[in-house]
C-alpha positions in Angstrom: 1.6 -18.6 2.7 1.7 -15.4 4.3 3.5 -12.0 3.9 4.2 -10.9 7.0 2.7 -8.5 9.1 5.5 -5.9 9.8 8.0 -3.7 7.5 11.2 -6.0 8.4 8.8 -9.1 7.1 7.8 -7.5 4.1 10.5 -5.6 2.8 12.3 -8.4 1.4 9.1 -9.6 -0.6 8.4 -6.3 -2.2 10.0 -5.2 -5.3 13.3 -3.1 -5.3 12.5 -0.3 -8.1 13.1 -1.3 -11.9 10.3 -2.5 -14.2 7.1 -2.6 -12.3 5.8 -5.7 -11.8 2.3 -7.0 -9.8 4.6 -9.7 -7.8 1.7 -11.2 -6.6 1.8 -14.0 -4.1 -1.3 -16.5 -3.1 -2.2 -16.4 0.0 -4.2 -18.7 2.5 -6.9 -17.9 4.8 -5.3 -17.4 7.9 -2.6 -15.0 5.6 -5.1 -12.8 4.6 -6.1 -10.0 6.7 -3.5 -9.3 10.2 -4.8 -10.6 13.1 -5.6 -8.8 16.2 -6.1 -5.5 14.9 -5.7 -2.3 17.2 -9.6 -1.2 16.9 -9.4 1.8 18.6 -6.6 3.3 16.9 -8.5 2.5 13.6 -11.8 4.3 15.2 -9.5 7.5 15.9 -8.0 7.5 12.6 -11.9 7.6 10.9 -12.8 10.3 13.1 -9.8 12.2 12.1 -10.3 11.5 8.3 -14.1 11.4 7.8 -13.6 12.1 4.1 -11.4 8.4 3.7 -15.1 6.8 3.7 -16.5 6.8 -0.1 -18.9 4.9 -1.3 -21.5 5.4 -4.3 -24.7 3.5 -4.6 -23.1 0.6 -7.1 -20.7 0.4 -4.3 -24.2 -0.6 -1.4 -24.3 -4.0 -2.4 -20.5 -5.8 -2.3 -19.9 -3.8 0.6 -23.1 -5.6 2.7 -21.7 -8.9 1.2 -18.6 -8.7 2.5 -19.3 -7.1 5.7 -21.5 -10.1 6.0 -18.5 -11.8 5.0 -16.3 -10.5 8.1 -19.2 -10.4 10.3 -19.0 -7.1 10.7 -22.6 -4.9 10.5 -22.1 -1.3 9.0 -21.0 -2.5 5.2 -17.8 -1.2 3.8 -16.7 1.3 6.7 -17.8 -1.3 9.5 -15.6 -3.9 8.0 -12.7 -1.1 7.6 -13.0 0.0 11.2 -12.8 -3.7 12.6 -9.6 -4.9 10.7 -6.1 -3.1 10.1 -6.7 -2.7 6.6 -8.0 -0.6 4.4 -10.9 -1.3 2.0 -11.6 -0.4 -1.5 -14.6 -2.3 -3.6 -14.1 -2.7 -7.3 -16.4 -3.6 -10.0 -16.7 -3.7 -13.8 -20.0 -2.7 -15.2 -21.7 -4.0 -18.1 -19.9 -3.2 -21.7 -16.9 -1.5 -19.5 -13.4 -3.2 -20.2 -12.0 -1.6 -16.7 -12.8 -2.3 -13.2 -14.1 0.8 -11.4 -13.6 2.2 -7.9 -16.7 2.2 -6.3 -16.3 2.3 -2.7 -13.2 3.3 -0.3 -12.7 3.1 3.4 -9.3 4.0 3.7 -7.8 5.3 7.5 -4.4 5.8 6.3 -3.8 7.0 2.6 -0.6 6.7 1.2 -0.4 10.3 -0.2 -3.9 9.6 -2.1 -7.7 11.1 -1.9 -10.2 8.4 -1.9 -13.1 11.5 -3.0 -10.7 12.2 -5.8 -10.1 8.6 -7.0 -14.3 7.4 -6.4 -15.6 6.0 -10.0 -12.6 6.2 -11.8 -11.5 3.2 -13.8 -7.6 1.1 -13.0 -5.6 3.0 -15.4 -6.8 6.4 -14.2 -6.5 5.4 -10.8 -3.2 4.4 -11.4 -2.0 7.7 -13.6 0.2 8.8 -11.3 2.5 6.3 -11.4 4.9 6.5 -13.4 5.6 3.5 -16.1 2.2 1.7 -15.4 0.1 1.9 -18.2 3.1 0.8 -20.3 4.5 -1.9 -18.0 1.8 -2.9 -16.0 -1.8 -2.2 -17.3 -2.3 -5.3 -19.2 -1.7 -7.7 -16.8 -3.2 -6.1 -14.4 -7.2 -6.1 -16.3 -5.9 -9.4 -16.9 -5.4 -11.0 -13.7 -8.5 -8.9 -12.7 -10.7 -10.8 -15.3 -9.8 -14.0 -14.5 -9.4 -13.9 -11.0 -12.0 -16.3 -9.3 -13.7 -16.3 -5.6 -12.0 -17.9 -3.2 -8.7 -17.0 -4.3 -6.3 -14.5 -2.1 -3.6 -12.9 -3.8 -1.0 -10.4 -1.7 2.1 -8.3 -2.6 3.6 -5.3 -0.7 5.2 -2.2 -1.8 7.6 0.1 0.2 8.3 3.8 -0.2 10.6 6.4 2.5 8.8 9.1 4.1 9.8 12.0 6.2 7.2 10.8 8.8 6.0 8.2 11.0 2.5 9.4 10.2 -0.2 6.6 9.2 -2.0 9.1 7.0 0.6 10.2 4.8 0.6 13.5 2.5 3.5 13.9 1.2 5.3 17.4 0.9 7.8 18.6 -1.8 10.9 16.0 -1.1 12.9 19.2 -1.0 11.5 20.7 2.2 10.3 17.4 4.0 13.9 15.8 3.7 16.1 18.7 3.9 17.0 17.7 7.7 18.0 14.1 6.7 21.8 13.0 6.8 23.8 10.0 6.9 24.1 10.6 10.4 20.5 10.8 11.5 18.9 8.9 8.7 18.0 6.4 10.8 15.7 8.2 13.3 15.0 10.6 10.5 13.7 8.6 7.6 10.3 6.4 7.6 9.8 3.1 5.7 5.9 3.0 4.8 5.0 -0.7 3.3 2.0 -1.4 2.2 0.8 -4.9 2.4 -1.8 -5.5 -0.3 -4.6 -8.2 -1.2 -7.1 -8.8 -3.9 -10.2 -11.0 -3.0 -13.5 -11.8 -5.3 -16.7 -11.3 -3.5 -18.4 -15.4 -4.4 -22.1 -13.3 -4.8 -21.5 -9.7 -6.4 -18.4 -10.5 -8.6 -16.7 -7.4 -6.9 -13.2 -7.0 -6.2 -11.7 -6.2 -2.5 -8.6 -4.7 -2.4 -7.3 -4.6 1.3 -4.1 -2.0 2.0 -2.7 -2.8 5.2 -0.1 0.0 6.1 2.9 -0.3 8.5 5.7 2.1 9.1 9.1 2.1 10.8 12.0 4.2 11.5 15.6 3.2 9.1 17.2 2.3 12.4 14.8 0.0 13.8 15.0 -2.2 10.3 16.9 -5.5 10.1 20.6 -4.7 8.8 20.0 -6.8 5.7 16.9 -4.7 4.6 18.9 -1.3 5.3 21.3 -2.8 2.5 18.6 -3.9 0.8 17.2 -0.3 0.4 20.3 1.3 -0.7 20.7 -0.7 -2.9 17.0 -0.4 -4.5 18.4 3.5 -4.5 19.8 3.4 -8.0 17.8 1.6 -9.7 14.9 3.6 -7.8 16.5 7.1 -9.1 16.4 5.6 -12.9 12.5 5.0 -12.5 10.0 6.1 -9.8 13.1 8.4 -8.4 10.8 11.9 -9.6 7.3 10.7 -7.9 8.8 9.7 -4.8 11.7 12.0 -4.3 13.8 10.0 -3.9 16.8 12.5 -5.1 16.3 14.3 -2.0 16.8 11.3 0.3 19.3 8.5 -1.4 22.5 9.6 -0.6 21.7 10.5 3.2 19.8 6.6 2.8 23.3 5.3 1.0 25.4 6.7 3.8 23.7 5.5 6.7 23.3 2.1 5.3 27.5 2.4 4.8 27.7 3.9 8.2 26.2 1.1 9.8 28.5 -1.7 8.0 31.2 -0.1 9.0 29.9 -0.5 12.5 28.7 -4.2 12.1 32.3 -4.5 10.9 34.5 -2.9 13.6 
């Protein structure tokens, strides 16, 4: 099966807020990475973010394989450059119980550091957010441990943004939302999905996790996934509603969403 390659096609697979879950999907072949990437947009966003390329000497070796793999010479960041997605190479070390970050290509963080994040195990990486190591962390170095090459597993996430932006560093919610209304929410507020995989490498053991990021305007979204974000809103501002702002957006979100019912209606 395949995901989707677009916010309106993923949306509706990704979860709605509530107890985190992985919500993984298996994937073929021909589902795995998006086809006909724009290469020179993703050689302009290296250049502009020199620092998303990470890689430390443990990291060498999967990334030849799998640029190998995607016949695509210049290891990790030459396999980064010539697909949409973003790259990041894990790998558990000997007597380690955690998988370990140990090389990153990434064009287009989602309000992340890849220099900050280099070497750290899964539950550090994953710190900031809020709920996994109680709901998540288990299954997560489990489905890691037992996941075998060959396999392709996907699931997407969504979060709102103040900007159309690719690389995204997000600003207090306060200041970057406080133009947003019911009104002009849908020219005004972004939905960034990230569409992710997980991949063995068959010769190194290492993990490939791919991020592919898309973004689009509130207004230019399917009427069904507008209501489907409002109503992810409350359950949203019970959970993750702190780390993603989402206070200073869900109302304005809420309104448009009614606003535009209304419409459909008349």
């Amino acid at each position: 099966m395949t995901l989707g390659f677009s916010v309106d096609e993923l949306l509706p697979k990704a979860r709605g807020g509530g107890v985190l879950k992985m919500g993984l999907a298996k994937l073929d072949e021909g589902g795995w990475l998006q086809p006909g990437p724009d290469i020179a947009a993703r050689a302009e966003a290296f250049a502009a973010y020199p620092d998303g390329i990470q890689l430390s000497p443990e990291g060498e070796a999967p990334g030849a394989e799998l640029a190998g793999m995607l016949g695509a010479p210049g290891g990790l960041p030459g396999a980064a450059r010539a697909y949409h997605e973003d790259m990041c190479l894990l790998t558990l070390a000997p007597g380690e119980d955690q998988y370990r970050l140990v090389g990153a290509a990434v064009a287009w963080p989602s309000d992340w550091t890849p220099a900050e994040k280099l070497g750290l195990p899964l539950r550090a990486l994953h710190a900031p957010i809020q709920g996994y190591e109680e709901q998540l962390a288990s299954g997560v170095d489990h489905f890691m441990a037992k996941l075998r090459p060959g396999a392709i597993y996907g699931r997407c996430n969504w979060f709102i943004a103040a900007t159309d932006a690719m690389r995204w560093v997000a600003q207090p919610p306060e200041r970057a939302f406080a133009h947003v209304t019911a009104q002009n929410a849908g020219e005004t507020l972004f939905v960034r999905s990230e569409r992710q995989t997980l991949r063995r490498l068959p010769e190194t053991g290492a993990i490939l996790f791919t991020i592919g990021v898309y973004v689009s305007p509130l207004g230019k979204l399917s009427t069904a996934n507008v209501r489907r974000l409002a109503t992810a809103m409350e359950s949203l501002l019970k959970g993750e509603g702190d780390r993603r702002g989402a206070g200073a957006y869900a109302n304005a979100l809420i309104g448009y969403a009614a606003r535009q019912e209304t419409e459909s209606d008349a």
